[in-house]
C-alpha positions as CSV (number, residue, x, y, z in Angstrom):
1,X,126.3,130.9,93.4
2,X,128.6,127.9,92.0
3,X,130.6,128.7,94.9
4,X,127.6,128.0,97.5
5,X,126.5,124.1,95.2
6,X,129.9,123.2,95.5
7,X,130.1,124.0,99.1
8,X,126.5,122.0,99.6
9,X,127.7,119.1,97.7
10,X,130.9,119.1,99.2
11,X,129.1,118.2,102.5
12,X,128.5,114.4,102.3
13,X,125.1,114.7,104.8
14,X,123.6,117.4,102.6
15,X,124.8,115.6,99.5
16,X,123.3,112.3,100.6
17,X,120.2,113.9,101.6
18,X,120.0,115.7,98.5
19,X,120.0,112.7,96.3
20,X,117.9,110.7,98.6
21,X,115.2,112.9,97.1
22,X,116.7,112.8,94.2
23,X,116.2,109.3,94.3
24,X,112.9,109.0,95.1
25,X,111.5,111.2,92.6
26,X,113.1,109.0,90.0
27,X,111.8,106.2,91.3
28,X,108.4,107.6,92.1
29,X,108.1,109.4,88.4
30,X,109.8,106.0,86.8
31,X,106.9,103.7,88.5
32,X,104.3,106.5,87.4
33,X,105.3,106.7,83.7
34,X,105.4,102.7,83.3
35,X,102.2,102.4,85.2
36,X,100.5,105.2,83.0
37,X,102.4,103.1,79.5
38,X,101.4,100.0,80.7
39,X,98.7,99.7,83.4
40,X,100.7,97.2,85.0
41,X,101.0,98.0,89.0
42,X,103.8,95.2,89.4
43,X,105.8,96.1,85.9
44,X,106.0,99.4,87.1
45,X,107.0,98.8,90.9
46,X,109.7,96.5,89.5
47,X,111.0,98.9,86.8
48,X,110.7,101.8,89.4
49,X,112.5,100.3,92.2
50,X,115.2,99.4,90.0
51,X,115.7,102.5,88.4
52,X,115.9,103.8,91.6
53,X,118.2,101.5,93.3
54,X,120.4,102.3,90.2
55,X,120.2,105.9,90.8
56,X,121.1,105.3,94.5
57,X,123.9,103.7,93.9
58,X,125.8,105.9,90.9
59,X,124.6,109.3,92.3
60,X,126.0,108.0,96.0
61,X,129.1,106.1,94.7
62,X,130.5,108.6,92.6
63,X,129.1,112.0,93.8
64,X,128.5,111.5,97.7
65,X,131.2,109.6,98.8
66,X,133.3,109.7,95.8
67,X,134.5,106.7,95.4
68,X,136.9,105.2,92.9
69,X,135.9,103.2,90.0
70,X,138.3,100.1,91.2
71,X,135.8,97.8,92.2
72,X,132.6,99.4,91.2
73,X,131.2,96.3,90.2
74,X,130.9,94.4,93.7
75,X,129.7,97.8,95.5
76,X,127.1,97.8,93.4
77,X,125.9,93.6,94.1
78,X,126.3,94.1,97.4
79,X,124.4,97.8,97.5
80,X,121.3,95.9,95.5
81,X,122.0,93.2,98.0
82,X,121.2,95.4,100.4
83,X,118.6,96.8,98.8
84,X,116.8,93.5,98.1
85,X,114.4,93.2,100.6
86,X,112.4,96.5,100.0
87,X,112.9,95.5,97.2
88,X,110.4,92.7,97.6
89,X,108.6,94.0,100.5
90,X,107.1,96.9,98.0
91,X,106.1,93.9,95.5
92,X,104.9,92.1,98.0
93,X,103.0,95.4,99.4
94,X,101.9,96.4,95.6
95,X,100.3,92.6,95.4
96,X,98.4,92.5,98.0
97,X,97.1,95.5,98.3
98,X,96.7,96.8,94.1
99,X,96.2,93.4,92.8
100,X,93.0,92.3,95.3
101,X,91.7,90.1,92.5
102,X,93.9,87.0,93.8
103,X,91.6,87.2,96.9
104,X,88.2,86.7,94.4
């Protein structure tokens, strides 16, 4: 069995998919626990998308593709870079359409 996970993470498409998910659940379940704490749709969104784009970025720079800590640092400003503008299209999305009050 350990032989068969280390053959499925060895295999950066099934290892990238796999924390893909990965990342999404801890996104998904960080947005739903801050929500539920603090009833506040954009705190949560915020706090979830980061947590996730954290995730991403560890999980895929040190498990998927391995890379070495040299330089750590600016992969992960220009990985958030990258992720910036979902990033603000889901607070954008989570405004408009969870927060209709600003239309009253």
């Amino acid at each position: 069995m350990k032989r068969y996970i280390k053959k499925f993470f060895d295999n950066e498409i099934l290892s990238y998919l796999f924390f893909g998910v990965a990342t999404t659940i801890v996104s998904v379940g960080t947005r739903m626990i801050i929500f539920y704490l603090t009833h506040q749709e954009l705190t949560a969104t915020a706090l979830g998308n980061i947590t996730g784009i954290l995730f991403a970025f560890f999980t895929n720079d040190t498990i998927v593709f391995k890379q070495k800590r040299a330089n750590w640092f600016r992969r992960l400003i220009k990985f958030s870079g990258a992720r910036l503008f979902t990033f603000l299209l889901d607070m954008a999305l989570t405004f408009i359409f969870l927060l209709p009050s600003f239309l009253i």
